[in-house]
C-alpha positions, 0 to 999 in steps of 0.5 A, a space after each residue: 500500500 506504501 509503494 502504491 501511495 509513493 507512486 501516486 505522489 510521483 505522478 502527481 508531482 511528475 504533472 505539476 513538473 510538467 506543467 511547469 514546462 508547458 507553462 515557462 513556454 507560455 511565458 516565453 511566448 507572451 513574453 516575446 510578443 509584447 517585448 518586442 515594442 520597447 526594442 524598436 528604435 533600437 533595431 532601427 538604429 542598430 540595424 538601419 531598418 526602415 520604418 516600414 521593416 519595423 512593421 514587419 518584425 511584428 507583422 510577420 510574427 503575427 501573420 505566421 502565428 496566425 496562418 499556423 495556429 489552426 493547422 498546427 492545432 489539427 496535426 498536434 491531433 495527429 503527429 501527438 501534441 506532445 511531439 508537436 509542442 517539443 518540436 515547437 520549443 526547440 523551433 521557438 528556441 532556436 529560431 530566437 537564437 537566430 533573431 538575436 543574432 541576425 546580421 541584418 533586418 531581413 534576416 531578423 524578419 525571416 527569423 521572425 517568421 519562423 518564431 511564429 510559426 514554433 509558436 503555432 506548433 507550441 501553443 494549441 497543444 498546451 491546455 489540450 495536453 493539460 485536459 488529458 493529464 490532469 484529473 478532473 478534481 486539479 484541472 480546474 487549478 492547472 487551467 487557472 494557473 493559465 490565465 495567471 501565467 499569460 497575464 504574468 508574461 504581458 505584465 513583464 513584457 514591457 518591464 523586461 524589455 525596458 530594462 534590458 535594452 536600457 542596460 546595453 547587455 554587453 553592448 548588445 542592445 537589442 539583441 538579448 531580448 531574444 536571446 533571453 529565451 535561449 535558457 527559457 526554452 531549454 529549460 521547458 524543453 527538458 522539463 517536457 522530455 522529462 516529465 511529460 507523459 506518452 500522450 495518445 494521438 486523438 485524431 487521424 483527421 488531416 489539417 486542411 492544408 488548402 484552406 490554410 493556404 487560400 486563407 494565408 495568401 488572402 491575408 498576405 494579399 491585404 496586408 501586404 500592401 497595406 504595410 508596403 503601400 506608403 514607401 512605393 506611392 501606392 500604386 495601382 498593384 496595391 489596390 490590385 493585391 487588395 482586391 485579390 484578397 476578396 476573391 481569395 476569401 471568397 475562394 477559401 470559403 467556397 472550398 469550406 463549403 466543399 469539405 464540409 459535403 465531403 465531411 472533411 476537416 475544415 479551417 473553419 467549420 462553416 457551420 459557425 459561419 452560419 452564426 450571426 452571434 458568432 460572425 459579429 464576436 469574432 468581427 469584434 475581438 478582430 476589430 478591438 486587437 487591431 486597435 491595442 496591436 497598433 497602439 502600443 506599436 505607435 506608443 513604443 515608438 512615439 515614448 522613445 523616438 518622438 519624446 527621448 523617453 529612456 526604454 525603462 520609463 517608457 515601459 513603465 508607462 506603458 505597463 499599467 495596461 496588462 497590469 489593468 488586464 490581470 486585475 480585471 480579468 480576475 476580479 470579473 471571473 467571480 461574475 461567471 455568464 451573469 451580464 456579458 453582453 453589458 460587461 462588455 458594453 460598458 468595458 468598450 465606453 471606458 476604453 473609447 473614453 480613455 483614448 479620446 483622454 490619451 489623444 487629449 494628453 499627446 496633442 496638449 503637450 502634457 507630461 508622457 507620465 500622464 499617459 499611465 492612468 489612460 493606459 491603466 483604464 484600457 487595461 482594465 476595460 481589455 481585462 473585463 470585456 474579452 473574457 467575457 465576449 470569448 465565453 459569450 461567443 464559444 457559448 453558441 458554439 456546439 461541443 464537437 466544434 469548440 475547439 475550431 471556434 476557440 481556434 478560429 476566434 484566436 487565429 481572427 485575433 491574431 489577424 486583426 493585430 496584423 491589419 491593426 500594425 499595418 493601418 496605424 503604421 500608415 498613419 503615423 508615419 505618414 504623419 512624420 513625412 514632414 518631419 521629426 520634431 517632437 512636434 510632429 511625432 506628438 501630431 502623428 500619434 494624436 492623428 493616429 489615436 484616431 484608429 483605436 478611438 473610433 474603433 472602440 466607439 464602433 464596438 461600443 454600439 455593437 456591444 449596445 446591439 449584443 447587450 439588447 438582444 442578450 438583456 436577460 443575461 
């Protein structure tokens, strides 16, 4: 009876281990993403990148996470999500290497790429393992810790990247902050070679490889030019390529259609596109993310380049959004389903408030230290409206498609950040042509707050319209 207890509690421990692999990756990806704003003007200076070239070390971290995270999510069903998510952290591992230690832009962007992509092996496989090795009385703790983690990375994010690109580590500037995940990485990758049990493949079902890529190319087709639009003087290509990607997504879906008479796996499962509740959520979270990517994509350069900020201090101000985002998405947890819709209703006014507030403070002139506060109220807003649009959405969601909802809400995510780098990116440099006083750079970013603004203000009435037909809940 001793024996059998001592097995249990090594079971029980070699879990816990392995979730503390899975969950340093976690970090480590989150970590990456919103770490990377604060070192910006110093790729630029070190590596003489372009403004346009700075949009595409995030742009195309986002595009290839995106393009990724479907089919990935699919072929972990089939390869073993085990599998998937070790070649994911060596992948993510070395393609940061890579990054840290590329010899030019173009370099860094194609590094870039394939960090995307390992992070799209890593991630779908993470609470799908979780589900499977742990038992039902810990999995609702092992699943909270999730929510604790990724917030834990997006609150770091802009600490840790002010800080290491201010310390010059050994003269590296930029560099080691993707070289910090070189430690991160092995030591997730040892733990899950250690600790992570043999997990049975769930599904002979292969990813639609197709439709992954009609939907990529009609991503690239959009944004594309609408990123590389303003260096080349629009030209009549870039509205062709625009145009292109309509064709293309009405292609994509078409062949949705086909594969779902065939009874074959589909991208995006149309039967939720059928969803009018469903359409209008993930236009939404598309919408929100498009408005917070390219807002603290513009803020990291305004701070640093426009008003000669230090990248610390301009972290600092910038990290009361995911601290506003940790607080509100504990805190709204205890509210369940009660009032989504008005939930999110109200968290959409308080956002759309608060960046008329920041767009007041940038064009008047006033102290960048003032700009935490406004910062602080999107993030408690964030933290209390997409919670609860996710589970108002995934609620019409039947069992045997929750996990392509979840996967399609995610991906829609992911793109809108896309366009949203790629739309304020136009604004803002646009607004620097004439010059770059910090005169300009403070009328660039107020014209730029204009895209997040207006954004949050259309969401607010559409989150009126779900409030209104979901009034009883």
């Amino acid at each position: 009876m001793s024996l059998l207890f001592v097995g249990a509690v090594g079971e029980r421990r070699n879990r816990w281990a392995a979730l503390a692999a899975l969950y340093l990756a976690m970090f480590m990806n989150v970590l990456d993403v919103s770490v990377v704003n604060l070192a910006l003007p110093s790729i630029r200076q070190g590596l003489g990148a372009s403004d346009t070239q700075l949009e595409w070390v995030l742009v195309v971290y986002v595009l290839a996470f995106a393009a990724g995270l479907l089919p990935f999510g699919r072929f972990g069903d089939v390869a073993g999500r085990g599998r998937m998510f070790r070649w994911g952290v060596a992948g993510f591992t070395a393609s940061s290497l890579a990054c840290g230690l590329a010899p030019d832009i173009t370099f860094l962007i194609a590094s870039r790429a394939l960090q995307g992509l390992c992070a799209a092996m890593m991630v779908p496989q993470v609470l799908a393992i979780v589900h499977v090795i742990f038992p039902v009385e810990e999995k609702g703790k092992a699943i909270g810790l999730f929510g604790s983690v990724s917030a834990l990375g997006a609150v770091a994010g802009p600490l840790v990247g002010g800080v290491i690109v201010a310390a010059d580590v050994f003269g590296l500037g930029w560099r080691p902050i993707f070289l910090i995940n070189l430690p991160v990485g092995l030591i997730s990758l040892a733990g899950a070679l250690r600790f992570l049990p043999h997990i049975e493949n769930e599904s002979r079902v292969m990813p639609d490889w197709s439709g992954t890529f009609l939907f990529t190319l009609a991503v690239l087709a959009l944004v594309f030019p609408l990123v590389e639009g303003r260096q080349f003087g629009w030209p009549a290509w870039c509205f062709v390529l625009m145009g292109l990607s309509v064709v293309l997504g009405v292609l994509f879906y078409r062949l949705q259609q086909r594969r779902a008479l065939l009874g074959k796996a589909q991208l995006l499962p149309v039967l939720l596109t059928r969803d009018c509740v469903f359409v209008a959520g993930v236009a939404f979270v598309a919408l929100f993310f498009s408005g917070l990517a390219g807002l603290f994509f513009m803020m990291a350069l305004f701070l640093q380049a426009g008003l000669g900020l230090s990248p610390m201090i301009a972290g600092l101000i910038l990290a009361p959004h995911p601290v506003g985002v940790m607080l509100t998405s504990t805190l709204t947890g205890r509210f369940g389903t009660r009032f989504q819709a008005a939930r999110v209703c109200l968290a959409m006014l308080a956002v759309f408030c608060a960046l008329l507030a920041a767009r007041l403070l940038v064009a008047d002139r006033m102290s960048a230290s003032l700009l935490a506060l406004p910062f602080l109220i999107v993030g408690l807003g964030t933290g209390t409206a997409i919670p609860a649009l996710f589970q108002l959405v995934l609620s019409r969601v039947s069992g045997p498609d929750a996990g392509a909802g979840s996967g399609v809400l995610q991906a829609f995510q992911q793109i809108g950040m896309a366009l949203g780098i790629a739309v304020q990116g136009q604004i803002f440099f646009h607004g620097l042509v004439a010059g770059s006083s910090e005169a300009f750079y403070r009328e660039a970013a107020a014209a730029t707050l204009l895209y997040p603004a207006g954004a949050c203000f259309a969401l607010t009435v559409l989150a009126a319209g779900l409030a209104y037909k979901f009034r009883s809940r």
